[in-house]
PDB file with one MODEL, atoms N, CA, C and O in Angstrom:
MODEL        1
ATOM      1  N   UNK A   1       0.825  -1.179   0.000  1.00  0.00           N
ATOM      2  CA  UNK A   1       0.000   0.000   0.000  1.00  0.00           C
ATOM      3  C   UNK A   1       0.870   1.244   0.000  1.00  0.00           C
ATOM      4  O   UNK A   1       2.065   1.077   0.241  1.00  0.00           O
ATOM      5  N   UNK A   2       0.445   2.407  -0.227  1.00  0.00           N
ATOM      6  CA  UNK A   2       1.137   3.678  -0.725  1.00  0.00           C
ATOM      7  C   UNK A   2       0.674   4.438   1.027  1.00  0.00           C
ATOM      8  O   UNK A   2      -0.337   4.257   1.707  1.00  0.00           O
ATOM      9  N   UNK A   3       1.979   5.348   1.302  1.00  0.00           N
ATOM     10  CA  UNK A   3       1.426   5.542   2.404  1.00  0.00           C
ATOM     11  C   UNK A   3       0.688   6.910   2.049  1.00  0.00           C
ATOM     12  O   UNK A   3       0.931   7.499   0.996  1.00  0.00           O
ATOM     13  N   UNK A   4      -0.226   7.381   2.987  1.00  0.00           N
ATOM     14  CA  UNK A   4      -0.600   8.823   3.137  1.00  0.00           C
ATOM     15  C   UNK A   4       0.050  10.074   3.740  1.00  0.00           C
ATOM     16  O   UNK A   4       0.687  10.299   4.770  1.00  0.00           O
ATOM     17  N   UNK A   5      -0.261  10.622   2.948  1.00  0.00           N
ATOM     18  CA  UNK A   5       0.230  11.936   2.847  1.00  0.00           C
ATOM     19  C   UNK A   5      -0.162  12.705   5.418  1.00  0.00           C
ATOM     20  O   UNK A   5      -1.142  12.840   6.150  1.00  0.00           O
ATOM     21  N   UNK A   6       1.277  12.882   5.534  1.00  0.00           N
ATOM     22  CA  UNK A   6       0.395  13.378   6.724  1.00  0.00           C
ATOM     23  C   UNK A   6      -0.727  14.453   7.300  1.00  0.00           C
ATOM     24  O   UNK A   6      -0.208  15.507   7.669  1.00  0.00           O
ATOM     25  N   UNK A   7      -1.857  14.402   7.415  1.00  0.00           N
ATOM     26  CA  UNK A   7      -3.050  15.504   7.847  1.00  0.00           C
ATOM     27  C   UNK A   7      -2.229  16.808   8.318  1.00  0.00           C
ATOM     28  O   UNK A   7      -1.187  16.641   8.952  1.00  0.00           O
ATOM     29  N   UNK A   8      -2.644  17.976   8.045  1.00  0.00           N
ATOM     30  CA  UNK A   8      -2.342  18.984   8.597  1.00  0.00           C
ATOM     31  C   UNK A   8      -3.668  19.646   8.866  1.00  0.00           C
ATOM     32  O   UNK A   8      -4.422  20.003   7.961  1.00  0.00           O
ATOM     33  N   UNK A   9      -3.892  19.781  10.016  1.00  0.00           N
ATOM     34  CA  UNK A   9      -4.994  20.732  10.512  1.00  0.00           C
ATOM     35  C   UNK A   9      -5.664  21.826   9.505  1.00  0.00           C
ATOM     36  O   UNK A   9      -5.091  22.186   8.477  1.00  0.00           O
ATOM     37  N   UNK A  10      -6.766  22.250   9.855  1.00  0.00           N
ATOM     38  CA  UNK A  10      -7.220  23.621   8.690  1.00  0.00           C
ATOM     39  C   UNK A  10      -7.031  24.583   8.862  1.00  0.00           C
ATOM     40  O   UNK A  10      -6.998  25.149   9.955  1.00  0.00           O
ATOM     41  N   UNK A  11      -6.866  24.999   7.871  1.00  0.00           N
ATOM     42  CA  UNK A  11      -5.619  26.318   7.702  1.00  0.00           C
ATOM     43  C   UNK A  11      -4.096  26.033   8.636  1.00  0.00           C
ATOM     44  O   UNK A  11      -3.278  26.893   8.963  1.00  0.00           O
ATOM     45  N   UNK A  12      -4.075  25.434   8.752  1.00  0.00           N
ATOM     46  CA  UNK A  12      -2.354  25.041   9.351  1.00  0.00           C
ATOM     47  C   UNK A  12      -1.361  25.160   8.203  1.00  0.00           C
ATOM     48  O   UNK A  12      -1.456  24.631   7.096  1.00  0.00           O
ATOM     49  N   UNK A  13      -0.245  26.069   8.733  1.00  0.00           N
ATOM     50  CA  UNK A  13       0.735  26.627   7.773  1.00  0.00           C
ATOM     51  C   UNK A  13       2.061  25.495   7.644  1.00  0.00           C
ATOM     52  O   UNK A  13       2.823  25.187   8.560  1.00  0.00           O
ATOM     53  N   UNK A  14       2.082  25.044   6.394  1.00  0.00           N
ATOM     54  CA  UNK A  14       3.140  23.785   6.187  1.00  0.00           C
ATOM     55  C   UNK A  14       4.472  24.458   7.180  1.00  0.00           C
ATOM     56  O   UNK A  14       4.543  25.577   7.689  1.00  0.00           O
ATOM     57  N   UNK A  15       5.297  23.501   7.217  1.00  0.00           N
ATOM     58  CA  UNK A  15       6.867  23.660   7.832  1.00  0.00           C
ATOM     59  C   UNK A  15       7.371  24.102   7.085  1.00  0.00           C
ATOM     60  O   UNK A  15       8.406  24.415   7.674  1.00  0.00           O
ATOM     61  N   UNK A  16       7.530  24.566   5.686  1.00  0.00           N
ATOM     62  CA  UNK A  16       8.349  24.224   4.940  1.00  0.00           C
ATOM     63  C   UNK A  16       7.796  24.747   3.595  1.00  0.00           C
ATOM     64  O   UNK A  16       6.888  24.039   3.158  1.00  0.00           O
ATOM     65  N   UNK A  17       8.148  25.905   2.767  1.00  0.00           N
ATOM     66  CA  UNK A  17       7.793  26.156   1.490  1.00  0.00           C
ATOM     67  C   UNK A  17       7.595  25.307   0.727  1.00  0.00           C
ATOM     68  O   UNK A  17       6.506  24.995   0.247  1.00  0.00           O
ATOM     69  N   UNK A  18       9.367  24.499   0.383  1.00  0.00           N
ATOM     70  CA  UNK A  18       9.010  23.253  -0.589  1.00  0.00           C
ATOM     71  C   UNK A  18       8.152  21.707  -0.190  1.00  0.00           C
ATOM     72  O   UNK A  18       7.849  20.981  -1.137  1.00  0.00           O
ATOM     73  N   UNK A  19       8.012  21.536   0.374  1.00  0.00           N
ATOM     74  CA  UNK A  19       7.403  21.009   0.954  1.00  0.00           C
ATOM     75  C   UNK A  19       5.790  21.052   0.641  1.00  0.00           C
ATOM     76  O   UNK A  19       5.082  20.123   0.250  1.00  0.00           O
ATOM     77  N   UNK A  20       5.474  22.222   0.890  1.00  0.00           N
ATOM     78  CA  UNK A  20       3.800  22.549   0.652  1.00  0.00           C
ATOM     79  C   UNK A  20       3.257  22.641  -0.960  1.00  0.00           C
ATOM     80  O   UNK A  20       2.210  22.381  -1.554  1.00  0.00           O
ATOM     81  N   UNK A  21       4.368  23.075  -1.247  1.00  0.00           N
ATOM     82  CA  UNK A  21       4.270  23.306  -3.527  1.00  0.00           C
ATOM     83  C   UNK A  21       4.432  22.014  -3.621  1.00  0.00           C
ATOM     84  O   UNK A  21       3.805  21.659  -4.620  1.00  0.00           O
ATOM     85  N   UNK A  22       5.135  20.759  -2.921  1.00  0.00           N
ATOM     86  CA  UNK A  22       5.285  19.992  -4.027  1.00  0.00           C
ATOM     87  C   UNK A  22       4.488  19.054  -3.041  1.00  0.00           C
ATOM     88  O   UNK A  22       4.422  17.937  -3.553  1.00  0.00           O
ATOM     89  N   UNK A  23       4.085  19.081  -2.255  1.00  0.00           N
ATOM     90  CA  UNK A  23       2.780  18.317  -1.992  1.00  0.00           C
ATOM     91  C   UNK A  23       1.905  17.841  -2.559  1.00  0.00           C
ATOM     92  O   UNK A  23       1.273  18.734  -3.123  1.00  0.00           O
ATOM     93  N   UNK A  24       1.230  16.272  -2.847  1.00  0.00           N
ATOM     94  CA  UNK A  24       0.383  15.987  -4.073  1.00  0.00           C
ATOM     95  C   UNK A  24      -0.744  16.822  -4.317  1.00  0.00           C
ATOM     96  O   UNK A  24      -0.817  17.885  -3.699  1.00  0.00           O
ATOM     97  N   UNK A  25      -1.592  16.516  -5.088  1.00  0.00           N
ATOM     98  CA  UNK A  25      -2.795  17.387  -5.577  1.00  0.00           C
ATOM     99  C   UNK A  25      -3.867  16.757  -4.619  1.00  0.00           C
ATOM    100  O   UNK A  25      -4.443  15.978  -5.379  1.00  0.00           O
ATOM    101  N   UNK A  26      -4.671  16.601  -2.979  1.00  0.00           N
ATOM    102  CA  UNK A  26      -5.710  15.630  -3.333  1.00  0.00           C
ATOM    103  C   UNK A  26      -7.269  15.733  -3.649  1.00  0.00           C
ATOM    104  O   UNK A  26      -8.170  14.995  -3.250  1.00  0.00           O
ATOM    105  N   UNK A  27      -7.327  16.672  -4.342  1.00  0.00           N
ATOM    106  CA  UNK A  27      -8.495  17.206  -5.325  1.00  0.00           C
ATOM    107  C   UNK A  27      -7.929  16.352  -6.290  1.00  0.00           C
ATOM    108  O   UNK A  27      -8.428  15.236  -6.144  1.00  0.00           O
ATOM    109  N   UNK A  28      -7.253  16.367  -7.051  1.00  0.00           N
ATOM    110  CA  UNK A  28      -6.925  15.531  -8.259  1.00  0.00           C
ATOM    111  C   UNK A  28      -7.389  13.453  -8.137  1.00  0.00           C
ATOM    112  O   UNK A  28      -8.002  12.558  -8.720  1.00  0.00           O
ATOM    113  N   UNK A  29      -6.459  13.764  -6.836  1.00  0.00           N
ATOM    114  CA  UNK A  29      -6.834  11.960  -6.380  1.00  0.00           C
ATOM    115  C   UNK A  29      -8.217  11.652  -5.800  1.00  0.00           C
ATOM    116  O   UNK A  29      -8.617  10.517  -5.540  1.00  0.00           O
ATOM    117  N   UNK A  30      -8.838  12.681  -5.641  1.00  0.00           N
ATOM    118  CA  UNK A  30     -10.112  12.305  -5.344  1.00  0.00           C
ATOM    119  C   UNK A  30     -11.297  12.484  -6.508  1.00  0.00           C
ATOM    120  O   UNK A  30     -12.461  12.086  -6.468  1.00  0.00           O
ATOM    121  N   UNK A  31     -10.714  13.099  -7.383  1.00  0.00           N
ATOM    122  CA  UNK A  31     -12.344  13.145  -8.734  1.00  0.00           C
ATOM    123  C   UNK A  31     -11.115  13.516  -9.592  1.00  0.00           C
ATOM    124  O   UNK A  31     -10.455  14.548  -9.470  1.00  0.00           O
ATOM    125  N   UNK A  32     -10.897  12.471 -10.523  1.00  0.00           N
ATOM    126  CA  UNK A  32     -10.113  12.346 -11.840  1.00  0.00           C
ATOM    127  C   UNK A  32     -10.442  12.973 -13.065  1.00  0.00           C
ATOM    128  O   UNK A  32      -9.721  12.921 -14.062  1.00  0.00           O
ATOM    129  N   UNK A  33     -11.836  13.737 -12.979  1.00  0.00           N
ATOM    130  CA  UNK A  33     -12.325  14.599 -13.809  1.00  0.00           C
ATOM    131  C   UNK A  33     -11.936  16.204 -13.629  1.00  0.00           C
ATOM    132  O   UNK A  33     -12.420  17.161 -14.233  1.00  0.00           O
ATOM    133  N   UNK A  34     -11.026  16.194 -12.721  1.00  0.00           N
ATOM    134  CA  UNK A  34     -11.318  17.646 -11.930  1.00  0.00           C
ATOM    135  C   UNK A  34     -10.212  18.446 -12.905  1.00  0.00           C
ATOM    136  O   UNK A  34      -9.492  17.916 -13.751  1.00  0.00           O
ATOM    137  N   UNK A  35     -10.268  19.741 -12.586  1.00  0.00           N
ATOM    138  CA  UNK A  35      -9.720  20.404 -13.915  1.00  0.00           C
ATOM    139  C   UNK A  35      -8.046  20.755 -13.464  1.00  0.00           C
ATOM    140  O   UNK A  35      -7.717  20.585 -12.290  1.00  0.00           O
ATOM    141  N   UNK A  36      -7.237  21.152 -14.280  1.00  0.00           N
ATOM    142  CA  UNK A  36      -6.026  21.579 -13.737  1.00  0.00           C
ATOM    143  C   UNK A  36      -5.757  22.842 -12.726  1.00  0.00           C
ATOM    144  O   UNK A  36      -4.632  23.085 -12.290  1.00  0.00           O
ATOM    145  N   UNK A  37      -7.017  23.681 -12.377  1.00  0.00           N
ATOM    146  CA  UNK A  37      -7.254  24.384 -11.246  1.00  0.00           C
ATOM    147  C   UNK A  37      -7.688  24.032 -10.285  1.00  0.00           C
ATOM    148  O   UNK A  37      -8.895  24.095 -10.048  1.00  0.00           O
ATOM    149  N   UNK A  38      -6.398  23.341  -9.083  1.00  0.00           N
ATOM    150  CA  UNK A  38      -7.538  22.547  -7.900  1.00  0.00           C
ATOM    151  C   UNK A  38      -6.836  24.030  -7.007  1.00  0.00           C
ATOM    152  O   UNK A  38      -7.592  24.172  -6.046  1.00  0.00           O
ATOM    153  N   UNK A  39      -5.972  24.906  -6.957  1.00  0.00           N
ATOM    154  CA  UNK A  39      -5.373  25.243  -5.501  1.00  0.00           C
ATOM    155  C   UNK A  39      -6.339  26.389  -5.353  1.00  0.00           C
ATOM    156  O   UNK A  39      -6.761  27.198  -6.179  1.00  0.00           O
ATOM    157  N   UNK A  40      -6.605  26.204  -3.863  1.00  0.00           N
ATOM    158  CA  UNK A  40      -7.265  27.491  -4.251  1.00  0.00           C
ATOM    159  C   UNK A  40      -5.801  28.635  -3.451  1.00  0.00           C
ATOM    160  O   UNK A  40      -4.662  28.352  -3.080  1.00  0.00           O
ATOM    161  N   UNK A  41      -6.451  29.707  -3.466  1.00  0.00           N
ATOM    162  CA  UNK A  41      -5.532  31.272  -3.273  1.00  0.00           C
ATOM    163  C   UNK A  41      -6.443  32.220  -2.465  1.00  0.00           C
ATOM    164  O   UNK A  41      -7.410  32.776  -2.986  1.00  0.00           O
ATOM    165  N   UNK A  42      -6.077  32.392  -1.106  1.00  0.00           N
ATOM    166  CA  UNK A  42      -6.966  33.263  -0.351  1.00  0.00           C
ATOM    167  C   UNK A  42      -6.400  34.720  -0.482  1.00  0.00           C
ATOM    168  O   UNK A  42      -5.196  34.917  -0.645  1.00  0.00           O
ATOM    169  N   UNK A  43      -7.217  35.618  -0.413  1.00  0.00           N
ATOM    170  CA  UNK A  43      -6.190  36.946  -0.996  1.00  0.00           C
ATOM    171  C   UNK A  43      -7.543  37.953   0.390  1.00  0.00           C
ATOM    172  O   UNK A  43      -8.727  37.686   0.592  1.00  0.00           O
ATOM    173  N   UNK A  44      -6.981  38.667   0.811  1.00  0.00           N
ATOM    174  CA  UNK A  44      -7.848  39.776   1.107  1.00  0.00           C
ATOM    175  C   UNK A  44      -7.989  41.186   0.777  1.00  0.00           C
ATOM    176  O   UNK A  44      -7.050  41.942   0.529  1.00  0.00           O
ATOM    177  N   UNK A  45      -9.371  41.525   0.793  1.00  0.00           N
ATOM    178  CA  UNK A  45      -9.347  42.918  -0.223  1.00  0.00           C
ATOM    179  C   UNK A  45     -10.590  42.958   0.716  1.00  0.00           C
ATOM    180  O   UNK A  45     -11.133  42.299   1.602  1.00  0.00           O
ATOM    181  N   UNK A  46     -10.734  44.204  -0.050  1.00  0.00           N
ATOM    182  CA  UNK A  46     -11.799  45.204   0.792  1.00  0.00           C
ATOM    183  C   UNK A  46     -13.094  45.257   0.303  1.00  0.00           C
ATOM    184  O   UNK A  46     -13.273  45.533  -0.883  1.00  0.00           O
ATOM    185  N   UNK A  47     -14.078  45.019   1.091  1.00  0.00           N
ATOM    186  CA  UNK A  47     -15.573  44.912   0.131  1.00  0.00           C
ATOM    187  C   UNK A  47     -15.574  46.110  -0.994  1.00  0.00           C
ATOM    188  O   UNK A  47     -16.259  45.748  -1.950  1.00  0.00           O
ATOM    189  N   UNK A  48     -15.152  47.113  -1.136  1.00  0.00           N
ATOM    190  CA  UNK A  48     -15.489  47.990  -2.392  1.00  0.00           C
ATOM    191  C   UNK A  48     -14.358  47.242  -3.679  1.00  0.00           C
ATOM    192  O   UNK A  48     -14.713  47.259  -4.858  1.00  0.00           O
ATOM    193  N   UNK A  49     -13.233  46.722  -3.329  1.00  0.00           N
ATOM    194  CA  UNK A  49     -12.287  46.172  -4.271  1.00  0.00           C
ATOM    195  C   UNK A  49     -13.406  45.088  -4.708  1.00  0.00           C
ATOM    196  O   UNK A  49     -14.068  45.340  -5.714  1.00  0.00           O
ATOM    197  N   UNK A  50     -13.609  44.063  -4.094  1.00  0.00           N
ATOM    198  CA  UNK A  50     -14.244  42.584  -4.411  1.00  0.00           C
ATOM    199  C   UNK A  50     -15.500  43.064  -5.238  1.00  0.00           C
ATOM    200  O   UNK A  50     -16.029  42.299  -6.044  1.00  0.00           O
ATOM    201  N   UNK A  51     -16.159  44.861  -4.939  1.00  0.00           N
ATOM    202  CA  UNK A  51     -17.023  44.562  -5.764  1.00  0.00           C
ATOM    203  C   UNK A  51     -17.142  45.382  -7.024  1.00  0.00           C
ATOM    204  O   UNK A  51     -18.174  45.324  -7.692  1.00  0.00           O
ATOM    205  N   UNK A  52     -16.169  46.110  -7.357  1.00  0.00           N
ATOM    206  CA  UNK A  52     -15.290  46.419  -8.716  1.00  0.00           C
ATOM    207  C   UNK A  52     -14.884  45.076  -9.100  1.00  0.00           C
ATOM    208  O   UNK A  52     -15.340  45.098 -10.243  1.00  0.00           O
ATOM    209  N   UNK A  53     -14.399  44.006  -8.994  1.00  0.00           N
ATOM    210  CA  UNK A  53     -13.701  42.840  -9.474  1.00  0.00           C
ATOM    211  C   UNK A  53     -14.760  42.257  -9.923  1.00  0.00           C
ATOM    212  O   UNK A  53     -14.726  42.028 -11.132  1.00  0.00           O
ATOM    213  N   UNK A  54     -16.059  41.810  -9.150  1.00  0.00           N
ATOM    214  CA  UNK A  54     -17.039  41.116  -9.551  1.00  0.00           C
ATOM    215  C   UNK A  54     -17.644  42.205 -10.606  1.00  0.00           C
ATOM    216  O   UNK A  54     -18.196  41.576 -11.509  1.00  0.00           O
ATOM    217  N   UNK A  55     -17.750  43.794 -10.841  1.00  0.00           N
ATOM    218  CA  UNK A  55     -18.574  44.087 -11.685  1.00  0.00           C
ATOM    219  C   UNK A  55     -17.925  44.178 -13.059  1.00  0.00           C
ATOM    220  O   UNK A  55     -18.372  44.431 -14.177  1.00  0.00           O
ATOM    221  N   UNK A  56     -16.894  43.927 -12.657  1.00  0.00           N
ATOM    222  CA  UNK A  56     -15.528  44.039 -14.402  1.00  0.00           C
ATOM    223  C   UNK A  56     -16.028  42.615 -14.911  1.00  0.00           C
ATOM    224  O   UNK A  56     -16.459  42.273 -16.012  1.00  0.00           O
ATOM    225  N   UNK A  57     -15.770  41.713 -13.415  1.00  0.00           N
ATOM    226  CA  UNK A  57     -15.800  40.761 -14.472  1.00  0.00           C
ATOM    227  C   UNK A  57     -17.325  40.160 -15.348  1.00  0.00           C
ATOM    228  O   UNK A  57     -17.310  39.323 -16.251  1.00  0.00           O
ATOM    229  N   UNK A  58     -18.531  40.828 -14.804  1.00  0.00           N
ATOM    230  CA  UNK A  58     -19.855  40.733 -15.188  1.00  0.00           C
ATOM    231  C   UNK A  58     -19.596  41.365 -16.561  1.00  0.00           C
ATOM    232  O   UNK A  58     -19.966  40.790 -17.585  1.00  0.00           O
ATOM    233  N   UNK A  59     -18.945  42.580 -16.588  1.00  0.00           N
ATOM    234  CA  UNK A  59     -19.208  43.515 -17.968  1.00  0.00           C
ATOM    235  C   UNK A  59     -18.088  42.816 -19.114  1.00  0.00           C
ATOM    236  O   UNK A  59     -18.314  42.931 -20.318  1.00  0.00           O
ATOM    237  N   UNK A  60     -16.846  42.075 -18.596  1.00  0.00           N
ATOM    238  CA  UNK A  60     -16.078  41.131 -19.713  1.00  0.00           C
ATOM    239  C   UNK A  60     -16.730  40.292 -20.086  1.00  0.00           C
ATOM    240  O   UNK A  60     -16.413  39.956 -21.227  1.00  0.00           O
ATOM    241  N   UNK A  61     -17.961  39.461 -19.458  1.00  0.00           N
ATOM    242  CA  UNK A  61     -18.693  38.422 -19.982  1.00  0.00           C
ATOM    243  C   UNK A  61     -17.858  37.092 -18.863  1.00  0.00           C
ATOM    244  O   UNK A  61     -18.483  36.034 -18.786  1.00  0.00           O
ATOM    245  N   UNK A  62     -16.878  37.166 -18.277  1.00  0.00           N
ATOM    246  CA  UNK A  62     -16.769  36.309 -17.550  1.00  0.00           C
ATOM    247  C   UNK A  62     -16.725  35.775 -16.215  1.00  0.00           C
ATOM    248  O   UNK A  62     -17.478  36.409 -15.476  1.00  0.00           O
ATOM    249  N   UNK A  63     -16.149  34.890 -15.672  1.00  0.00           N
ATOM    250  CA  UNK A  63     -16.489  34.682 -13.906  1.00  0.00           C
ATOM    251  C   UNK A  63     -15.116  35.023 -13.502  1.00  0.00           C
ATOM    252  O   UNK A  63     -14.042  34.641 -13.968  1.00  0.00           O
ATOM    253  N   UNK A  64     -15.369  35.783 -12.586  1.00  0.00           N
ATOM    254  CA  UNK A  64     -14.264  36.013 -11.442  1.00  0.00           C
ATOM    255  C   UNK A  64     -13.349  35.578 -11.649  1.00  0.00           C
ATOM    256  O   UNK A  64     -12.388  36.321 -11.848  1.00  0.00           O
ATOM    257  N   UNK A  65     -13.191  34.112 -11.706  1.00  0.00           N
ATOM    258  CA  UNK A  65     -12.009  33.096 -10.932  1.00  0.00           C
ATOM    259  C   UNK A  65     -11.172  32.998 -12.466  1.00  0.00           C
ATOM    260  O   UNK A  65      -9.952  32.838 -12.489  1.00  0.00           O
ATOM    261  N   UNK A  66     -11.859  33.097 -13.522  1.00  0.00           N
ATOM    262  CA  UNK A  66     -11.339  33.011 -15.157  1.00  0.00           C
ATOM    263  C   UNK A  66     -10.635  34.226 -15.306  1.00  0.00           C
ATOM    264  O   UNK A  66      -9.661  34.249 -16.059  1.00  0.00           O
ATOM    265  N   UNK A  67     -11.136  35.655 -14.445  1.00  0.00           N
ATOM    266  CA  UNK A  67     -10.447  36.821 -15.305  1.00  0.00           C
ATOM    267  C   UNK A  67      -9.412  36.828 -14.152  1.00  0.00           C
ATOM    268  O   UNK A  67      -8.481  37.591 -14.412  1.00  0.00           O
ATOM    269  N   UNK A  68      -9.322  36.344 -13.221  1.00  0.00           N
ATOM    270  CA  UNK A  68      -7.951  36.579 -11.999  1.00  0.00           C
ATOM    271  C   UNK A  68      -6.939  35.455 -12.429  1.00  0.00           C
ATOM    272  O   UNK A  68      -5.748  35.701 -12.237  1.00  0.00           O
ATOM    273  N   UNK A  69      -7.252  34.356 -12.939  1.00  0.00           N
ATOM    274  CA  UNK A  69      -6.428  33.429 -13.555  1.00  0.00           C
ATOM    275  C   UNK A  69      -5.479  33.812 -14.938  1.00  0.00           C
ATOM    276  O   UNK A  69      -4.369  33.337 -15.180  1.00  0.00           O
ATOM    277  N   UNK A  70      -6.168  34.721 -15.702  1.00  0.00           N
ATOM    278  CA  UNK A  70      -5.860  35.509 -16.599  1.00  0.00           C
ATOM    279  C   UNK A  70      -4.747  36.549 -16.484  1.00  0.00           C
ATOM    280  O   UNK A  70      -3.674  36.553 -17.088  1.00  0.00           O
ATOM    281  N   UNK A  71      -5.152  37.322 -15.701  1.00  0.00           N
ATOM    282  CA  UNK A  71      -4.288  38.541 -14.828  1.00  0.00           C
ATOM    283  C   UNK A  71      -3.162  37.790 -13.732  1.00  0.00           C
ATOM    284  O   UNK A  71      -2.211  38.394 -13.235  1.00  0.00           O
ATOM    285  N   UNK A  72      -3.415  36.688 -13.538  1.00  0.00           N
ATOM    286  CA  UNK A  72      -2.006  35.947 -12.922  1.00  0.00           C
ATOM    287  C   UNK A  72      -1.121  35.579 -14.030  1.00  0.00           C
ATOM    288  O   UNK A  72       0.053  35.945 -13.972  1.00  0.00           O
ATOM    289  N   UNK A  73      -1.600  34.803 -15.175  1.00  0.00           N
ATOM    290  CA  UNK A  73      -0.952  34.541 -15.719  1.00  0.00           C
ATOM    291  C   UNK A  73      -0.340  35.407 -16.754  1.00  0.00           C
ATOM    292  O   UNK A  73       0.742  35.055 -17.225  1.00  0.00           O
ATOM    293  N   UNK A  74      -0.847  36.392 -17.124  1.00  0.00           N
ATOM    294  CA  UNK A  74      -0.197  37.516 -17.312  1.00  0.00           C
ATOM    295  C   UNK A  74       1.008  38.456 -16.678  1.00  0.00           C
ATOM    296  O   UNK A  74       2.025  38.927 -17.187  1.00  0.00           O
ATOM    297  N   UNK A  75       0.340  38.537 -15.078  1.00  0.00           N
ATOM    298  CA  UNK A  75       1.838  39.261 -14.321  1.00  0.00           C
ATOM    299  C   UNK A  75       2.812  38.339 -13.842  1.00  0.00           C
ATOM    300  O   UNK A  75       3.825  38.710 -13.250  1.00  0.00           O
ATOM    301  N   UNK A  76       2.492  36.952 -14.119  1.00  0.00           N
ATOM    302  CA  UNK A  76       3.469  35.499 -13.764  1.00  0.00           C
ATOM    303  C   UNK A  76       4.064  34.639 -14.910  1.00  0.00           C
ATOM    304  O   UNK A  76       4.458  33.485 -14.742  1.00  0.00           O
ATOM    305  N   UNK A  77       4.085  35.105 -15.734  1.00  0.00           N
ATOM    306  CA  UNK A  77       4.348  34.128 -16.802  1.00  0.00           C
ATOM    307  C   UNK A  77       5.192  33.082 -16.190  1.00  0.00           C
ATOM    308  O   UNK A  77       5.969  33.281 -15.257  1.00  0.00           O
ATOM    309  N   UNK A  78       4.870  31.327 -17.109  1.00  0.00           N
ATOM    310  CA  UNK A  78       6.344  30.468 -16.898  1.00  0.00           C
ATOM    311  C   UNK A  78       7.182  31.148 -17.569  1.00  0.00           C
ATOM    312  O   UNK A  78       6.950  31.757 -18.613  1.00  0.00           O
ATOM    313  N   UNK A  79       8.295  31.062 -16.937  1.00  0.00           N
ATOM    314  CA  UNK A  79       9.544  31.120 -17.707  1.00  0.00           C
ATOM    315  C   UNK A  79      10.584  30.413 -17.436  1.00  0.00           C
ATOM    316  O   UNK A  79      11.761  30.676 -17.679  1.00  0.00           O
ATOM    317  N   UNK A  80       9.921  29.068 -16.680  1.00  0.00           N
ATOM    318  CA  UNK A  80      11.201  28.274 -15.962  1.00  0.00           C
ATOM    319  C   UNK A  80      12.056  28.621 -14.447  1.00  0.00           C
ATOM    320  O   UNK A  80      13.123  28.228 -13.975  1.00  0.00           O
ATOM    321  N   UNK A  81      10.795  29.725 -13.903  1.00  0.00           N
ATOM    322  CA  UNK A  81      11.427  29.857 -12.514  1.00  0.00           C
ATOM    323  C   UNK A  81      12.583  30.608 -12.222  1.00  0.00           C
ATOM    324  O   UNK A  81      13.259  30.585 -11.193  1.00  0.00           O
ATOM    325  N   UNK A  82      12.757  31.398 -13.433  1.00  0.00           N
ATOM    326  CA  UNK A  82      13.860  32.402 -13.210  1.00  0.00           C
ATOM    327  C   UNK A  82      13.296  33.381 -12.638  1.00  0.00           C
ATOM    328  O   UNK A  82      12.173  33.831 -12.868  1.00  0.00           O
ATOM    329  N   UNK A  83      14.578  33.964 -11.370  1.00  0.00           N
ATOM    330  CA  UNK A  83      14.016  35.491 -10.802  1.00  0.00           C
ATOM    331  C   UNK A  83      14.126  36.879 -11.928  1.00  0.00           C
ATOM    332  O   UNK A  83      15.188  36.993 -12.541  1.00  0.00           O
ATOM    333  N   UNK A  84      13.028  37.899 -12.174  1.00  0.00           N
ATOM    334  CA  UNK A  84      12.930  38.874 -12.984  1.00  0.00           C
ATOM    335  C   UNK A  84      14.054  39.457 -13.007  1.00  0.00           C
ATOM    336  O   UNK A  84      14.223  40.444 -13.723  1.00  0.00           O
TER     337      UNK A  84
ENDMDL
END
């Protein structure tokens, strides 16, 4: 048998940067349909920010989580992990 991954409490902050990135997916191991966006990203902002964000993204035609994925990958490009 494969062992398991050890539980960390909720919201409990890993030991260890590398450690937490290269931690398996288990959204992935649990529904094999699931899309290549399992992590989620908690960010805090201010109710008037969150609701400029939600009304941009109503007037682009899309959802939230599509136009911030967009705008990450825009100010993040891969480039193989080189520092800017």
């Amino acid at each position: 048998m494969t062992a398991r991954a050890p539980k960390r409490g909720f919201a409990s902050r890993p030991g260890d940067a590398d450690s937490w990135v290269k931690a398996p997916d288990v959204t992935a191991a649990r529904d094999p349909d699931a899309q290549s966006y399992t992590a989620r990203l908690t960010l805090d902002v201010t109710p008037e920010l969150r609701g400029r964000i939600k009304v941009t993204a109503f007037r682009r035609g899309v959802t939230v989580a599509d136009m911030l994925r967009a705008m990450l990958l825009r100010e993040f490009p891969e480039d193989g992990g080189g520092a800017a």
